[in-house]
ChimeraX commands (.cxc) that place a marker at each C-alpha (Angstrom):
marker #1 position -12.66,15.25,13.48 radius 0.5
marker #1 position -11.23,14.60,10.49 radius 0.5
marker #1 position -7.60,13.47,10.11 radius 0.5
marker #1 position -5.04,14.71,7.98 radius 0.5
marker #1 position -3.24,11.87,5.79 radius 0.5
marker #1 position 0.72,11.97,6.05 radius 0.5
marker #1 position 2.96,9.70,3.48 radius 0.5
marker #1 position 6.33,8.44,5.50 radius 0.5
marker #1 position 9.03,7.80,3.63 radius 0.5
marker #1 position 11.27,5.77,5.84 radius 0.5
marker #1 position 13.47,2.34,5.13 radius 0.5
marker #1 position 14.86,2.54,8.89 radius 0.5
marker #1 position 12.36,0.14,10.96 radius 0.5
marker #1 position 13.29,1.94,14.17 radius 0.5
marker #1 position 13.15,5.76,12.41 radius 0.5
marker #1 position 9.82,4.19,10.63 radius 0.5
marker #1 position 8.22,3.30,13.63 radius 0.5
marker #1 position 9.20,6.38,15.63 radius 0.5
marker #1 position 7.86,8.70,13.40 radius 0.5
marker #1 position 4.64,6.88,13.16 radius 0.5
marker #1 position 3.93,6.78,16.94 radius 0.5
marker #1 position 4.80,10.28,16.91 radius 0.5
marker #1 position 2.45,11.66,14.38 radius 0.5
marker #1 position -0.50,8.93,14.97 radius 0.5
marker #1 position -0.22,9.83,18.37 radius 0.5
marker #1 position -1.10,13.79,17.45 radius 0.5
marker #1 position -4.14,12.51,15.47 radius 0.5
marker #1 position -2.76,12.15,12.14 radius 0.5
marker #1 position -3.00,8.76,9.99 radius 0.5
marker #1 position 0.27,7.74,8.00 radius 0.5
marker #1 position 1.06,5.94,5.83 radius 0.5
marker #1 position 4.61,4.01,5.80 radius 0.5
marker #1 position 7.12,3.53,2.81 radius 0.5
marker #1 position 10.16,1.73,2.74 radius 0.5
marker #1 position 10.78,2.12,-0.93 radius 0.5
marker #1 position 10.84,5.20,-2.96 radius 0.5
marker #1 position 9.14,3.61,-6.45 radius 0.5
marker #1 position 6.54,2.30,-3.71 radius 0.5
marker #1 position 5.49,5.96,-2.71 radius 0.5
marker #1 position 5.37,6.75,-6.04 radius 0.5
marker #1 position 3.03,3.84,-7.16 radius 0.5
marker #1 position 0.70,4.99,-4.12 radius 0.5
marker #1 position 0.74,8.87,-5.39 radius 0.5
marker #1 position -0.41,7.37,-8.77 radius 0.5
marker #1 position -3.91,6.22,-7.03 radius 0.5
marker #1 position -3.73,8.17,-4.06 radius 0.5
marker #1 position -4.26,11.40,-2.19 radius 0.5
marker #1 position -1.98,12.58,0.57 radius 0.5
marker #1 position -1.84,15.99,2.79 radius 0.5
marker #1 position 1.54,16.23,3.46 radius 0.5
marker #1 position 4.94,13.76,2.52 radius 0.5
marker #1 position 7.38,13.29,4.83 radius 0.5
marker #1 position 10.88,11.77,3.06 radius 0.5
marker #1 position 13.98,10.23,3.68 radius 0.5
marker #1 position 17.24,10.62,1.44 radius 0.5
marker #1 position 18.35,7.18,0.87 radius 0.5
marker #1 position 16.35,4.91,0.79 radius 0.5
marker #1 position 16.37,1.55,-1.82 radius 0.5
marker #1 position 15.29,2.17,-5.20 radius 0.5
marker #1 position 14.24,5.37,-5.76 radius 0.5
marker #1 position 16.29,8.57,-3.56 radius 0.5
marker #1 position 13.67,10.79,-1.61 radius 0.5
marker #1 position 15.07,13.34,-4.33 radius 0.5
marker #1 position 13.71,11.60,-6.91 radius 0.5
marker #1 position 10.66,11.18,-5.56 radius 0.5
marker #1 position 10.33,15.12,-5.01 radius 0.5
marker #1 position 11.47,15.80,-8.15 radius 0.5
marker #1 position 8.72,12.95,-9.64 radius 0.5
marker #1 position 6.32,14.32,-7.57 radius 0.5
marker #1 position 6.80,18.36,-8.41 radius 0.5
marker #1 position 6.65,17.29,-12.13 radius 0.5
marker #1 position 3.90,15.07,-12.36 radius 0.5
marker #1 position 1.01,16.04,-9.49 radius 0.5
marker #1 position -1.19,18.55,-9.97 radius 0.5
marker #1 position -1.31,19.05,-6.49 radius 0.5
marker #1 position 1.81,20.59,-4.55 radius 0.5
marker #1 position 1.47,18.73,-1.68 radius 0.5
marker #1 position 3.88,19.77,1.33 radius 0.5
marker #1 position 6.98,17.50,1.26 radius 0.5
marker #1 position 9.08,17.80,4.57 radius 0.5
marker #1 position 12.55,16.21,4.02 radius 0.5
marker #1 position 13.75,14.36,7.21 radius 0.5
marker #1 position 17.35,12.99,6.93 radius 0.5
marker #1 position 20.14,13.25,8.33 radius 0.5
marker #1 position 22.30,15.19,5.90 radius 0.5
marker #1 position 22.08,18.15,7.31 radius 0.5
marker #1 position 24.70,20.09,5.19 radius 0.5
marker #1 position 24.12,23.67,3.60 radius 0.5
marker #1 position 24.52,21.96,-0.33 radius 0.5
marker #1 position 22.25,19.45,0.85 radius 0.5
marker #1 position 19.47,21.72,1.98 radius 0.5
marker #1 position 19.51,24.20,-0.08 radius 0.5
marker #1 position 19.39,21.43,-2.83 radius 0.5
marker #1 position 16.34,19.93,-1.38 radius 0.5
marker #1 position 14.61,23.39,-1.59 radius 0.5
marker #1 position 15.62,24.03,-4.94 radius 0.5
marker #1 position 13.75,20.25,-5.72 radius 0.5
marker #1 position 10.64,21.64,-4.45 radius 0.5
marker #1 position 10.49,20.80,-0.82 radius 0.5
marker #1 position 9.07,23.04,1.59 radius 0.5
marker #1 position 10.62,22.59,5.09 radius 0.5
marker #1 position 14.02,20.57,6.03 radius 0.5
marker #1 position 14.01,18.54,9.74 radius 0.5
marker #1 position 17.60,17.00,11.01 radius 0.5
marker #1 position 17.63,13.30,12.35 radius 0.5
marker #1 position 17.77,12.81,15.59 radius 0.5
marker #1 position 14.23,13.00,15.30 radius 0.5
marker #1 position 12.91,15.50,17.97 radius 0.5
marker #1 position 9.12,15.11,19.00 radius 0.5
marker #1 position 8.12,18.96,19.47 radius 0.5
marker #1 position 10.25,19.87,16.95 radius 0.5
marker #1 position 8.61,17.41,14.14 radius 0.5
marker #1 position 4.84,17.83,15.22 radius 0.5
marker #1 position 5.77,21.76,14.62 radius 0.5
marker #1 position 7.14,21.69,11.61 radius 0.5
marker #1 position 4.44,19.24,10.13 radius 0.5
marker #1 position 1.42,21.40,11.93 radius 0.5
marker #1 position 2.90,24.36,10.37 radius 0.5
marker #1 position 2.97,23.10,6.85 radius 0.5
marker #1 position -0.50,21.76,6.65 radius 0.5
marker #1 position -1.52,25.10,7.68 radius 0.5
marker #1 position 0.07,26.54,4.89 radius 0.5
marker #1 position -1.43,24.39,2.36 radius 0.5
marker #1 position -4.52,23.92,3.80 radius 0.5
marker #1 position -5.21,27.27,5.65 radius 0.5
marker #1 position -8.08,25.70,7.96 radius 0.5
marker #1 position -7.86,26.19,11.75 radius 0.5
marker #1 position -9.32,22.42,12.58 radius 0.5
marker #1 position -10.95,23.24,15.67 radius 0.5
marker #1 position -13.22,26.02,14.49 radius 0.5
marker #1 position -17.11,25.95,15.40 radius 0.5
marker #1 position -18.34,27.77,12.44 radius 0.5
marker #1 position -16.91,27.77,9.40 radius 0.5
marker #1 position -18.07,29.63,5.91 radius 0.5
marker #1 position -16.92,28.69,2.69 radius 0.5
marker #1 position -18.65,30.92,-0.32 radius 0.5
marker #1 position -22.93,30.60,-0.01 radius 0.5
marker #1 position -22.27,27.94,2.60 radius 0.5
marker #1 position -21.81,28.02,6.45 radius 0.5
marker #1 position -21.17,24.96,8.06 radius 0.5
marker #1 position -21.60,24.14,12.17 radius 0.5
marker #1 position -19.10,21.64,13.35 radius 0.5
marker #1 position -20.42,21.20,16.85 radius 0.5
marker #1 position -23.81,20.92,15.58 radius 0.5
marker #1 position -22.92,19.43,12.04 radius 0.5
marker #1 position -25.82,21.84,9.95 radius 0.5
marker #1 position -24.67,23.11,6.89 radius 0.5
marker #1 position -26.93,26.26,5.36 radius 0.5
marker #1 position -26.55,27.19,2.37 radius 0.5
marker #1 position -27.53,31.36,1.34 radius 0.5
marker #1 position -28.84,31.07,4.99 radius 0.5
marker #1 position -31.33,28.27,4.59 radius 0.5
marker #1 position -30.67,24.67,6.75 radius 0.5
marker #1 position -29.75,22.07,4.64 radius 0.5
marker #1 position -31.15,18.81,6.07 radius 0.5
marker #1 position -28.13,16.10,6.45 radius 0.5
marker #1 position -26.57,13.03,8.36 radius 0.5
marker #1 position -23.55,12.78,10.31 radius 0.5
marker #1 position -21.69,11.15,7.42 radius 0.5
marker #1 position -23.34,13.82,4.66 radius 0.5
marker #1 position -21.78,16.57,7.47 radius 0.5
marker #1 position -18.34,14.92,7.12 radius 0.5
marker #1 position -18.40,13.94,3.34 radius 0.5
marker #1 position -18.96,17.94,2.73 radius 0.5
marker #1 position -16.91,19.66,4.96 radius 0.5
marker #1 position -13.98,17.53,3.83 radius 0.5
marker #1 position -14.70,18.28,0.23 radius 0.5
marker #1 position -15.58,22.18,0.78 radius 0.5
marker #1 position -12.09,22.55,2.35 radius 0.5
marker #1 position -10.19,20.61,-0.43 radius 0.5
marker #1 position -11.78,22.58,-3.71 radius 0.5
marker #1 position -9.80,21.64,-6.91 radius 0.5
marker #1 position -7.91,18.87,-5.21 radius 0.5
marker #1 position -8.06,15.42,-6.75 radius 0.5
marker #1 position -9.23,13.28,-3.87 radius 0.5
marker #1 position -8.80,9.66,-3.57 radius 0.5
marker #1 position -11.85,7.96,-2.92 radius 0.5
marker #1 position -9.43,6.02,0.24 radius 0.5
marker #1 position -8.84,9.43,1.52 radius 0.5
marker #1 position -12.26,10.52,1.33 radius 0.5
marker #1 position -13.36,7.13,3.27 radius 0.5
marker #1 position -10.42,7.64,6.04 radius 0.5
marker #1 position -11.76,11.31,6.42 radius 0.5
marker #1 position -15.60,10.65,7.50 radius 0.5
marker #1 position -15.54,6.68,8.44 radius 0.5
marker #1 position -11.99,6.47,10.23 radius 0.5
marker #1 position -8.96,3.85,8.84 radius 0.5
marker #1 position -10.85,1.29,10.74 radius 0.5
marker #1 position -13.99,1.45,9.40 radius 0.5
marker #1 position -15.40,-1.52,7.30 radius 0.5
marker #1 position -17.70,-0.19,4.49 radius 0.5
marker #1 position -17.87,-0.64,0.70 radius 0.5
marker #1 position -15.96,1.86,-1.16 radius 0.5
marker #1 position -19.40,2.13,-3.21 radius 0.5
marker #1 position -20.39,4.30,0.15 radius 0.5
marker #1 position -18.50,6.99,-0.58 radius 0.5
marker #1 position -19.86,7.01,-4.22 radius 0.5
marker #1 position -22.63,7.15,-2.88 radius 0.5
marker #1 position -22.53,10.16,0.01 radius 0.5
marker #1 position -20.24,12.14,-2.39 radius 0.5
marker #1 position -23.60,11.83,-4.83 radius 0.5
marker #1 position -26.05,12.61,-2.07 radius 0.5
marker #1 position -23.55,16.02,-0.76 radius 0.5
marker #1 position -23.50,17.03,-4.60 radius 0.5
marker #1 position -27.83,17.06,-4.50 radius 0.5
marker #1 position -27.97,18.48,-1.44 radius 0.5
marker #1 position -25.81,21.11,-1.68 radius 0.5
marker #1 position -27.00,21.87,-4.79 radius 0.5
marker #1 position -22.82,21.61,-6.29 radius 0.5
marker #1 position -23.88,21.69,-10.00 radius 0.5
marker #1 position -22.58,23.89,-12.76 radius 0.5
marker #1 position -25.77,25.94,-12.71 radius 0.5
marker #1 position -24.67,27.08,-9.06 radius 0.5
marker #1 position -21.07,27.77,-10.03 radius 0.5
marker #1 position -19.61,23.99,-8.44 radius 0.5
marker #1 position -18.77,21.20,-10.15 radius 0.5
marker #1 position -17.71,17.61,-8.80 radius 0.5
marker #1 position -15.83,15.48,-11.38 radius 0.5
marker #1 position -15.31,11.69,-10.71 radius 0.5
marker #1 position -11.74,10.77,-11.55 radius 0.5
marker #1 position -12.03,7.03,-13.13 radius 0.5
marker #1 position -10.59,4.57,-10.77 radius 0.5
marker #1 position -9.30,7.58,-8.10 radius 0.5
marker #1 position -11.94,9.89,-6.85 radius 0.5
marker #1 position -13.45,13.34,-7.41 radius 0.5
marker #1 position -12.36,16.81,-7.56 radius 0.5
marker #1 position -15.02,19.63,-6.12 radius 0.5
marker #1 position -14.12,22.67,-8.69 radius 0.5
marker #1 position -15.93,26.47,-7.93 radius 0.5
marker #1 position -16.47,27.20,-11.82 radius 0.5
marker #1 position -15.33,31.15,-11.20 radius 0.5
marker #1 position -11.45,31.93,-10.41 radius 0.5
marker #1 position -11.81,30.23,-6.84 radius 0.5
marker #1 position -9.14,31.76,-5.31 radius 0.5
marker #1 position -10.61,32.16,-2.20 radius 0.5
marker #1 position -12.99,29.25,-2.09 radius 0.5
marker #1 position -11.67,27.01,1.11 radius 0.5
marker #1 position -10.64,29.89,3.31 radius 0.5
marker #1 position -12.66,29.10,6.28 radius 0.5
marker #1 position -13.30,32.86,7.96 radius 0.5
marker #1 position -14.90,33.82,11.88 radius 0.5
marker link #1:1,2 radius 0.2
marker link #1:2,3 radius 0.2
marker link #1:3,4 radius 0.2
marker link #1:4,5 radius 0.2
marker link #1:5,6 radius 0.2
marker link #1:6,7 radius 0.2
marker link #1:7,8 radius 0.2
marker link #1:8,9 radius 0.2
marker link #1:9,10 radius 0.2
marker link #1:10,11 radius 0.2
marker link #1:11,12 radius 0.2
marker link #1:12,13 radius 0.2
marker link #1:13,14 radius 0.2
marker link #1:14,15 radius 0.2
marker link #1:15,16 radius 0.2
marker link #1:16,17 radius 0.2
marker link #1:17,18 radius 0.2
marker link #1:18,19 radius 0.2
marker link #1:19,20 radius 0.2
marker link #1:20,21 radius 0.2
marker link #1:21,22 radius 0.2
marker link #1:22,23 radius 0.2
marker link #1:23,24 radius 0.2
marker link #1:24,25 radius 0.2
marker link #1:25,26 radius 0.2
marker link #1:26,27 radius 0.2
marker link #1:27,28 radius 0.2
marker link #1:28,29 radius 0.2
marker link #1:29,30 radius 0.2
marker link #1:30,31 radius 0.2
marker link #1:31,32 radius 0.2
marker link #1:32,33 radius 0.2
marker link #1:33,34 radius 0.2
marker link #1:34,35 radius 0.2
marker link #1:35,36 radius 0.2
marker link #1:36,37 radius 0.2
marker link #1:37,38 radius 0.2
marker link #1:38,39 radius 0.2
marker link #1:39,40 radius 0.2
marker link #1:40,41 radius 0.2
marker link #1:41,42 radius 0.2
marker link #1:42,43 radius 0.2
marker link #1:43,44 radius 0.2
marker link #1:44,45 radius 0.2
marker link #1:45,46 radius 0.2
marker link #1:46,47 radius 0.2
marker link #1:47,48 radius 0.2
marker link #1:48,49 radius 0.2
marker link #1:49,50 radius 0.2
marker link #1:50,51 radius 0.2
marker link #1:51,52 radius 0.2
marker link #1:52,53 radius 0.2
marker link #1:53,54 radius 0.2
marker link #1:54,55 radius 0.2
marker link #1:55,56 radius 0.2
marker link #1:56,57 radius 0.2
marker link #1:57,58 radius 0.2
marker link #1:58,59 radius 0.2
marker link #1:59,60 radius 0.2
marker link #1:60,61 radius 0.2
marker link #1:61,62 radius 0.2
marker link #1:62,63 radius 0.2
marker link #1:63,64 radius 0.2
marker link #1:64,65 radius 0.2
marker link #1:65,66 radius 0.2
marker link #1:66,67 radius 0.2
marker link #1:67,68 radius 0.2
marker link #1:68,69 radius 0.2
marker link #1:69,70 radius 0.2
marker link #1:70,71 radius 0.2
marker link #1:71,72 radius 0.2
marker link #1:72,73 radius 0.2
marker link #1:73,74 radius 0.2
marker link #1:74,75 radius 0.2
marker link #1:75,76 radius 0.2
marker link #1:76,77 radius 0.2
marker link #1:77,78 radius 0.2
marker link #1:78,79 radius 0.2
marker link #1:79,80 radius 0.2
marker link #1:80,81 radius 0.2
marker link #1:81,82 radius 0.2
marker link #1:82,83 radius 0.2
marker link #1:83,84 radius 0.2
marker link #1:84,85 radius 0.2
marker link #1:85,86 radius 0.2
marker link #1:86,87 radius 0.2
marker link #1:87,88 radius 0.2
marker link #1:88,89 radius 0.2
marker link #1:89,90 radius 0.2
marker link #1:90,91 radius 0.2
marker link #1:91,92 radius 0.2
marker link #1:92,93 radius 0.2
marker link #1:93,94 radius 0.2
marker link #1:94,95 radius 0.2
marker link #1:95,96 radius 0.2
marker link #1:96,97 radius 0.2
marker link #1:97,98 radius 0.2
marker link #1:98,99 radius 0.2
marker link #1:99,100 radius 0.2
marker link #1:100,101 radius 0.2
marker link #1:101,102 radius 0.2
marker link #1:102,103 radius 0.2
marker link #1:103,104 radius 0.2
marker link #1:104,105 radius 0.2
marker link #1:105,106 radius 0.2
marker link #1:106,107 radius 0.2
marker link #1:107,108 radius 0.2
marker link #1:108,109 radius 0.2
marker link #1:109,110 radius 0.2
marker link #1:110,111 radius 0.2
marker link #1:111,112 radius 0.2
marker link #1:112,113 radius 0.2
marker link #1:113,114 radius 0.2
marker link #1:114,115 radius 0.2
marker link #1:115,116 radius 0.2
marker link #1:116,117 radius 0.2
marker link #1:117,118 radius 0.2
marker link #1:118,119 radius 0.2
marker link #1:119,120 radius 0.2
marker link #1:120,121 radius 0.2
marker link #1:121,122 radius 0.2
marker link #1:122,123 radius 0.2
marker link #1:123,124 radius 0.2
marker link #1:124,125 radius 0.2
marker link #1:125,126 radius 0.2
marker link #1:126,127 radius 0.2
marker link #1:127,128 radius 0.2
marker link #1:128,129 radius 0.2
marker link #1:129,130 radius 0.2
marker link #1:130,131 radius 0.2
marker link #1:131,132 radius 0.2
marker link #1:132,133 radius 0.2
marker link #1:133,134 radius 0.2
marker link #1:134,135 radius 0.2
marker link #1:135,136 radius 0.2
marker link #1:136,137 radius 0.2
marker link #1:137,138 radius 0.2
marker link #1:138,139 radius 0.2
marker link #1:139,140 radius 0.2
marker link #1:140,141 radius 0.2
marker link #1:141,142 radius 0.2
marker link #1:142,143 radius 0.2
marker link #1:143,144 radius 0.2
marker link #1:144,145 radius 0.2
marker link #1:145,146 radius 0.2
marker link #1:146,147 radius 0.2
marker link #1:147,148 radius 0.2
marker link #1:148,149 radius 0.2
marker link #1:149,150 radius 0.2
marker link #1:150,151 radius 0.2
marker link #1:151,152 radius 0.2
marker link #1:152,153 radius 0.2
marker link #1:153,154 radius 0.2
marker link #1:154,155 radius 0.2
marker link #1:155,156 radius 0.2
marker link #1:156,157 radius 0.2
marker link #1:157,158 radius 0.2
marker link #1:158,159 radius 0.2
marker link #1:159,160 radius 0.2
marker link #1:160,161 radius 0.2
marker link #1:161,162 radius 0.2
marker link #1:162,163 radius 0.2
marker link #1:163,164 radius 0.2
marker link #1:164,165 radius 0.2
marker link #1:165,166 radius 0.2
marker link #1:166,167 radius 0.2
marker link #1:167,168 radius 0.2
marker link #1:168,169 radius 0.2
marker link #1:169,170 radius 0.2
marker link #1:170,171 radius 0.2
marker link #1:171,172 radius 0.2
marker link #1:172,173 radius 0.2
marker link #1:173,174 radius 0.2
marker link #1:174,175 radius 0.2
marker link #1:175,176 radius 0.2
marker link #1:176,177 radius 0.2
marker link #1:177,178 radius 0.2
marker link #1:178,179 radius 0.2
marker link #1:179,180 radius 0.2
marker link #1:180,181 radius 0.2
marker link #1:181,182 radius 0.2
marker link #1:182,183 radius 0.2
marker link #1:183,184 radius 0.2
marker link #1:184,185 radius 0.2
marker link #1:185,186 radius 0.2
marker link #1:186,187 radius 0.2
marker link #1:187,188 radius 0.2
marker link #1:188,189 radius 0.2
marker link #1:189,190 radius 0.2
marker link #1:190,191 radius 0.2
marker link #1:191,192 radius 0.2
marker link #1:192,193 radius 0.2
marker link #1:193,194 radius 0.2
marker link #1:194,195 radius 0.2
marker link #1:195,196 radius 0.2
marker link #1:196,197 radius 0.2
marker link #1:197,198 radius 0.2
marker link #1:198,199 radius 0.2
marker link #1:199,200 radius 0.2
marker link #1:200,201 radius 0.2
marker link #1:201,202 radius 0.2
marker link #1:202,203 radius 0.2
marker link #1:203,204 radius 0.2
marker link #1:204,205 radius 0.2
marker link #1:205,206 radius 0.2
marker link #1:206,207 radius 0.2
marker link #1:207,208 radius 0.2
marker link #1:208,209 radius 0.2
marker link #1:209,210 radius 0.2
marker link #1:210,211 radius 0.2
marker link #1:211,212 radius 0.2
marker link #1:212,213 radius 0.2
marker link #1:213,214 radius 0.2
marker link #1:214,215 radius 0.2
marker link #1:215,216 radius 0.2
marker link #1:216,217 radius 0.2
marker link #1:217,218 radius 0.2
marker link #1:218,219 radius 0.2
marker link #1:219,220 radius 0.2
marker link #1:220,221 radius 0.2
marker link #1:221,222 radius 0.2
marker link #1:222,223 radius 0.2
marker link #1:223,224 radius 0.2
marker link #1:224,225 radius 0.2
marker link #1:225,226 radius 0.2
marker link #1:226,227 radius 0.2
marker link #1:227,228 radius 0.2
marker link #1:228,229 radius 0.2
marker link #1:229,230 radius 0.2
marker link #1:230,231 radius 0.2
marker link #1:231,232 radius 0.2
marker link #1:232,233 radius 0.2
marker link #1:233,234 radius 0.2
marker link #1:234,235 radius 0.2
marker link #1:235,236 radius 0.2
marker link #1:236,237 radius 0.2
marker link #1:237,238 radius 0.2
marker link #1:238,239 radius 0.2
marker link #1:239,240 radius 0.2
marker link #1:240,241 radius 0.2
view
């Protein structure tokens, strides 16, 4: 199962803490900030699914970060704003910035694991727990982990499995190659970056993702790749029954 990556925002220990127990407990692997020009710095060389971020915080206000992030990522990746100025001026101002939901400290468990589970599926539009799963020429078994490709079995390992499903759901996204490794090895897995070089390679032969087939993966020097469908794309993701 592959985990969905979640940037926290937070300089409250306690509020830190909470939120992180409360999202790593639903299966999701954070990340923890106590700075805002620290976040920042990590979106510079790194790939998240979802943000969630506090107003004040030292340095750098979580609006400043949102506004960073909705000028300079190519990527509009969910930002939930959890604070507790819960004012009308103050949300509608965070909405204007760019983010896309607004949750009111106290922090309430349900209410949080909601909000954040309904986000990803907008961005991401995947229903995690689905057997069978076609994207374009491919259909891909998670129970079974067999991909085929125009109907024919493509032969691959566990780790191949993992390495393409995560990159067939994420098409045009600039990956990081951390989030890649966290996504088929787990957090605490200890491998050589150079692995995911190397299964990334070993997906693009298999699955035949070369411009001649209408796919293209680009390695981003000193961050990742980006899997790009060479037509308009604008369904290419959408996993379907």
């Amino acid at each position: 199962m592959q985990s969905r990556r979640i940037a926290i925002l937070e300089d409250d220990e306690s509020q830190a803490a909470l939120t992180h127990r409360i999202l790593e407990s639903a299966g999701y692997t954070c990340s923890l900030f106590a700075q805002g020009r620290a976040l920042v710095n990590a979106l510079t060389r790194d790939s998240f699914d979802l943000c969630l971020l506090d107003w004040e915080v030292p340095d750098m206000s979580g609006e400043e970060v949102l506004v960073w992030m909705r000028a300079h990522l190519k990527e509009a990746v969910p930002v939930l704003f959890v604070t507790a100025r819960d004012g009308e001026d103050n949300i509608v101002n965070a909405l204007d910035k760019g983010a896309d939901d607004y949750l009111s400290k106290p922090i309430r468990e349900r209410q949080l694991l909601a909000r954040v589970a309904a986000l990803l599926r907008r961005a991401h539009g995947q229903d995690r727990h689905q057997e069978l799963i076609r994207i374009e020429e491919f259909e891909l078994n998670q129970e079974r982990q067999t991909i085929h490709r125009h109907g024919e079995a493509v032969q691959v390992t566990s780790k191949d499995f993992e390495a393409a499903l995560f990159l067939l759901r994420n098409p045009g996204r600039l990956l990081s190659r951390s989030h890649i490794y966290e996504s088929v090895w787990g957090r605490s897995a200890n491998i050589n970056t150079r692995t995911v070089d190397t299964h990334v390679s070993r997906v693009r032969v298999k699955l035949k993702l070369t411009p001649e087939n209408g796919w293209q993966v680009t390695p981003i020097y000193q961050y990742g790749y980006r899997l790009q469908r060479l037509n308009d794309g604008s369904d290419v993701g959408k996993a379907t029954e």
